[in-house]
C-alpha positions as CSV (number, residue, x, y, z in Angstrom):
1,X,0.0,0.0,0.0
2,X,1.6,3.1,-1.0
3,X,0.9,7.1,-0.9
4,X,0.0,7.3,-4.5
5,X,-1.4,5.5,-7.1
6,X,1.5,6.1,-9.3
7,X,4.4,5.6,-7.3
8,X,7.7,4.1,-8.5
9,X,10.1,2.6,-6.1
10,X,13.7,2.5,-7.1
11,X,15.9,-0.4,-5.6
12,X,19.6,-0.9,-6.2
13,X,21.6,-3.7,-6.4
14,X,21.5,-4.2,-2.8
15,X,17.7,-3.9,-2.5
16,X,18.0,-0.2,-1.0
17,X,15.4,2.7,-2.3
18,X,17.4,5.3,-4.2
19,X,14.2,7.1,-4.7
20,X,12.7,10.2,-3.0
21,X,11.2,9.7,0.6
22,X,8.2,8.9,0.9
23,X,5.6,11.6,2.4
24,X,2.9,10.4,4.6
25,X,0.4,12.4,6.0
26,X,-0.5,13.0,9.6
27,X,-3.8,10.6,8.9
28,X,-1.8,7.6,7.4
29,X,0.8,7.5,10.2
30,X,-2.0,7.9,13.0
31,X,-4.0,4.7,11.1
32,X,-1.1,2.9,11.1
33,X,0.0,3.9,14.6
34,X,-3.7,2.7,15.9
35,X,-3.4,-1.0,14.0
36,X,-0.3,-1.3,16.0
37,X,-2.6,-1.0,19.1
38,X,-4.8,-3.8,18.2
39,X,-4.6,-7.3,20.5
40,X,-1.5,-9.8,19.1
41,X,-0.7,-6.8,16.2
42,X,3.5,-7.1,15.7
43,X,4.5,-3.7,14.7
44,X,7.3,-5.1,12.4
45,X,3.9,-7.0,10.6
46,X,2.4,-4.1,10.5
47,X,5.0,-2.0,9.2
48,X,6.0,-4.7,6.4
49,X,1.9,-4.6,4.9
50,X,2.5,-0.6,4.3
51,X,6.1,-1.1,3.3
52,X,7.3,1.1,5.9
53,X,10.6,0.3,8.0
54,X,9.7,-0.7,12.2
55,X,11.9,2.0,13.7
56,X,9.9,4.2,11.5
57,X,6.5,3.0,13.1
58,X,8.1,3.1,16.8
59,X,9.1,7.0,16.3
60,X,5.2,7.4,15.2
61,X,4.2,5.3,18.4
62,X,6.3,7.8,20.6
63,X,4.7,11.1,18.9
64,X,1.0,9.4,19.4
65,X,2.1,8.7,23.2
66,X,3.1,12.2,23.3
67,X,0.2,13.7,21.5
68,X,1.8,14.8,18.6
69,X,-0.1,12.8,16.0
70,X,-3.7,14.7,16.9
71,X,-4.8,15.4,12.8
72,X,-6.7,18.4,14.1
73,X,-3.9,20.3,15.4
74,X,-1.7,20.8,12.4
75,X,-5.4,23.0,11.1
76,X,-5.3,24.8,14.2
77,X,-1.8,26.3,14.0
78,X,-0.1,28.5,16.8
79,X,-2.2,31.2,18.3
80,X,-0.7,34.8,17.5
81,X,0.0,37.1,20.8
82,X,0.0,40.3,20.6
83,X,3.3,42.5,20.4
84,X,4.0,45.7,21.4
85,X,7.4,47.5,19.8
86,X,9.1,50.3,21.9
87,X,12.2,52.0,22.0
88,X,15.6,49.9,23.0
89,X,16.9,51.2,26.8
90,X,19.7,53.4,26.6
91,X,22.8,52.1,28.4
92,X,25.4,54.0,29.9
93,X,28.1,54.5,28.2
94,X,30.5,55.1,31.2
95,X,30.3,53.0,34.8
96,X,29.6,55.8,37.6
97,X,33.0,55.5,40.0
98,X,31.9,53.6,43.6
99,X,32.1,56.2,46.2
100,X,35.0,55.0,48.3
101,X,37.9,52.6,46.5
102,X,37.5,48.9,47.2
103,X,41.4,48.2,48.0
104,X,42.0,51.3,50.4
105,X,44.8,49.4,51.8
106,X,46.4,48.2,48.5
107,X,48.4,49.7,45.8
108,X,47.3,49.7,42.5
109,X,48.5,46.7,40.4
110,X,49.4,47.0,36.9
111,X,47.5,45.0,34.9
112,X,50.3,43.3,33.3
113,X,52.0,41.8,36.8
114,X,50.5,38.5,38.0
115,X,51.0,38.0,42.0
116,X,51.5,34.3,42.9
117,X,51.3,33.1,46.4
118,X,53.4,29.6,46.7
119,X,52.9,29.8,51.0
120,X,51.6,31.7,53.4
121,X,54.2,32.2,54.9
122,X,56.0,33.4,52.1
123,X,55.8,36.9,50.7
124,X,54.6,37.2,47.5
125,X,56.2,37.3,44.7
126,X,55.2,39.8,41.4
127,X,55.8,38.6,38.2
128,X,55.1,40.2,34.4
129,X,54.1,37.3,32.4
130,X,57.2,37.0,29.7
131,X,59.5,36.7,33.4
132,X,56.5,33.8,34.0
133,X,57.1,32.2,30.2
134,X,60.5,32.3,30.7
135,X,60.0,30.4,34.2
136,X,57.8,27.6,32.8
């Protein structure tokens, strides 16, 4: 049983379609998917009287579980919301200064040093990263 009267089915050597896919619509699948459902019904029996491949029948099975294979809601569509369009926010373009400086009690580091801490008890060592490369 196919989806058209007139369709052709091209088969290689190895007994593989090389034609275009087959399109079935939501109706066929859901028929298909309910015989499946009947007492003692083997899906891969099923599947081989509409010449349609098991897996192919399973994913259809999952969508039905699922709900997806309701014919009525493909006419339906998506309901439309409505949309309002404004203006994008303006950002700042500068970060306001905090009032008082985080690191009172620290100096400013350059951006370029790297301060490494091996132990506590240590004090710590400053370090550009080429002088780290060059370590490594």
């Amino acid at each position: 049983m196919g989806t058209c009267a007139a369709e052709s089915v091209e088969i290689d050597s190895l007994g593989r379609r090389t034609g275009p896919r087959r399109q079935h619509t939501i109706e066929e699948k859901l028929r298909i998917v309910q015989e499946t459902h009947v007492r003692g019904a083997s899906v891969a029996t099923v599947a081989r009287r509409h010449n349609v491949n098991p897996n192919q029948v399973f994913a259809w099975r999952q969508l039905y579980r699922r709900g997806l294979l309701d014919p009525n809601a493909a006419q339906k569509g998506a309901p439309m919301l409505p949309v309002k369009v404004s203006t994008p926010t303006v950002l700042p373009t500068e970060r306001p200064q905090p009032a008082e400086p985080r690191n009172q009690g620290r100096r400013k580091r350059s951006s370029r040093l790297i301060e490494i801490n091996i132990r506590p008890a240590d004090s710590p060592t400053r370090s550009s990263a080429a002088e780290l490369r060059r370590r490594c």
